[in-house]
N, C-alpha and C positions, 0 to 999 in steps of 0.2 A: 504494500500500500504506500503512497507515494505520500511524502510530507506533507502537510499544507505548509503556509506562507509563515515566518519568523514574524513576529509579533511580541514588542517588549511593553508591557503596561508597567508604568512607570512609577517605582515606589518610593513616595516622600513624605509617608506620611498622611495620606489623605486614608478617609476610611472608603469603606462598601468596594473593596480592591479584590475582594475573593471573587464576588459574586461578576463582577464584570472580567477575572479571568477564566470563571466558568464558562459564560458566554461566550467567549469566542472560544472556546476548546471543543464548546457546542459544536459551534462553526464551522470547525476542521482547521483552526489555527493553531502552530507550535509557540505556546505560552510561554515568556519569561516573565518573572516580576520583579523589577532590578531599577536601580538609579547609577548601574555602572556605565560611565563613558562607552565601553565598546559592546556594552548589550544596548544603548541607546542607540548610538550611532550603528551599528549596526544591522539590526533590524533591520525585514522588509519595511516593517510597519511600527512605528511607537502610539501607544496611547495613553493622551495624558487625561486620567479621571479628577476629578475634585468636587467636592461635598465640605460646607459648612462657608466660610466668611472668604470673601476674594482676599482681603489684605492676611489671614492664617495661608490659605492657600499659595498667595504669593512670598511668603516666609518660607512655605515647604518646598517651593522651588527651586529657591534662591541659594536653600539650606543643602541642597545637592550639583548646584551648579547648573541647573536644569537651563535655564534659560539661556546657556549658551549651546547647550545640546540642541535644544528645538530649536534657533534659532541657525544654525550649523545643519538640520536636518534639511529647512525649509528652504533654505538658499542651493542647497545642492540639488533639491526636488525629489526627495523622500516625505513619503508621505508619514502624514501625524495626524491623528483622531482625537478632538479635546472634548471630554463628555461633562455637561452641567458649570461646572465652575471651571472648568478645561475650556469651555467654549467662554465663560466671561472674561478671562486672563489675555485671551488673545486679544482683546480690543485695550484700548489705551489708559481708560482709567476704570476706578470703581469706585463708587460713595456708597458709601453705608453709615448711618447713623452721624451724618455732617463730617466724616471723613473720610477723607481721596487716598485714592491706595492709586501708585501707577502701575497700570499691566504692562503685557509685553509688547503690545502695540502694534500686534501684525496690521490690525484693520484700525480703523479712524471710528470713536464710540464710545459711549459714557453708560457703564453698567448703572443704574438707578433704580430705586425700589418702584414698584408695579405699581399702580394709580388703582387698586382695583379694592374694594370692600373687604373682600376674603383673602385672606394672603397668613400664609404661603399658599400660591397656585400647586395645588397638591389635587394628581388624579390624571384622568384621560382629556385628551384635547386632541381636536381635528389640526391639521396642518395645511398653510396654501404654499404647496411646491413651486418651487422654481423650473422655471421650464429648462426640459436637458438634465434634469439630475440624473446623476448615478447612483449615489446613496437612495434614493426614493425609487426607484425603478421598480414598475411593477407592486408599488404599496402607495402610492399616492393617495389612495383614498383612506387611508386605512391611521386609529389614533395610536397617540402616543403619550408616555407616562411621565411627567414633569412632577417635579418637589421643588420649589424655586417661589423666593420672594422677592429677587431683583432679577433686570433685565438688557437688553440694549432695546432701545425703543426706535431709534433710529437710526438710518442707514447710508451715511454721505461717502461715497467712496471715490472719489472723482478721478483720479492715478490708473489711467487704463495703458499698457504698454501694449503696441501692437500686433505683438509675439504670441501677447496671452489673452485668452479667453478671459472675458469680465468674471468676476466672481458671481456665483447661482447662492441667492438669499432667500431660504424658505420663513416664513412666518407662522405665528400661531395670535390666538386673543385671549386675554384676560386683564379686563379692566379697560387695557389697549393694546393695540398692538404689539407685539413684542419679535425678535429676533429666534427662530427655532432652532435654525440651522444655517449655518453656510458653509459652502463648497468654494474653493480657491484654487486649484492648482495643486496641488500639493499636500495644502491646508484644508485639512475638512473640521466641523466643531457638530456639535450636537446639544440644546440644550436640554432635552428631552433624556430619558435615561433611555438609552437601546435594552441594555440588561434587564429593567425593569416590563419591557414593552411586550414579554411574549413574541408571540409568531413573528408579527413586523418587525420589532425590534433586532431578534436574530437575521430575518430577512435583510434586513439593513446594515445589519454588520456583514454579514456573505456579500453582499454589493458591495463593502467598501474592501472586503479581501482579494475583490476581481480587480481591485488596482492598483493593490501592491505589486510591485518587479517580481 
């Protein structure tokens, strides 16, 4: 039986890390759970989880040196999957409770709490795909399992090089719009939990293993 794809989920400390390398072993992916330089860098595929405060989260990155691994992955064009607080880090800042935490800044964006009565957005929610995904292929219609009280609510990316395809921004609603998902190149995020999602969820991770090398 032939391998699957090398896949490193990346440990720093963040919790719910078992259960998202269950997932993709589901999958047919060869699991590591490491913050070592060359199971990072090396990898088909890395996946950075995170769960609880973007500014904790960004402690636990920083605390392994992570942000020059992802950012070392992304410029060579190895692909990275950033799930929930993985998907908020990649934009440029976070507020939470009147303070700014800076991300990593792949994308232009201000994670900010959800304008919505009920929060945390906890539970099932429909998603509006971007047209052309790959992650969504074939589950477009289909929900997905969010735990999340902040977001990026908006999407200004204006930096289009003509080499590459613009970035594919999925949405979802609660309260207001909010950012689900986006596809970049290289760079994919999720704010939805895949591992949590059942059928689609899985469905969605095997979509993002057909584009690892």
């Amino acid at each position: 039986m032939t391998a699957g794809p090398k896949v490193t989920v990346l440990d720093y400390g963040s919790g719910n890390v078992r259960s998202v390398v269950r997932a993709l072993e589901h999958v047919g992916a060869d699991v590591t759970l490491s913050h070592a330089s060359e199971d990072v860098l090396n990898a088909d595929g890395l996946l950075v989880p995170g769960v609880g405060a973007f500014a904790t989260v960004m402690e636990g990155l920083k605390s392994v040196d992570a942000l020059r691994w992802i950012g070392r992955r992304v410029a060579g064009g190895r692909p990275v999957l950033g799930i929930c607080v993985g998907l908020q880090v990649m934009f440029e800042e976070g507020v939470e409770h009147g303070v700014r935490t800076q991300g990593i800044g792949e994308w232009p964006g201000v994670v900010e709490a959800l304008p919505a009565e009920v929060v945390p957005h906890m539970g099932w929610n429909t998603v509006d795909v971007a047209e052309g995904s790959r992650l969504f292929a074939g589950i477009e219609d289909e929900r997905f399992y969010f735990v999340h009280s902040y977001g990026v609510q908006h999407w200004n990316f204006d930096v289009t090089q003509p080499a590459m395809a613009p970035p594919r921004v999925t949405w979802s609603t609660h309260g207001a719009p909010f950012i689900a998902a986006v596809e970049n190149g290289p760079l994919s995020a999720t704010q939805f939990h895949p591992e949590k999602s059942g059928d689609a969820g899985a469905e969605l991770l095997r979509n993002w293993l057909k584009t690892l090398r």
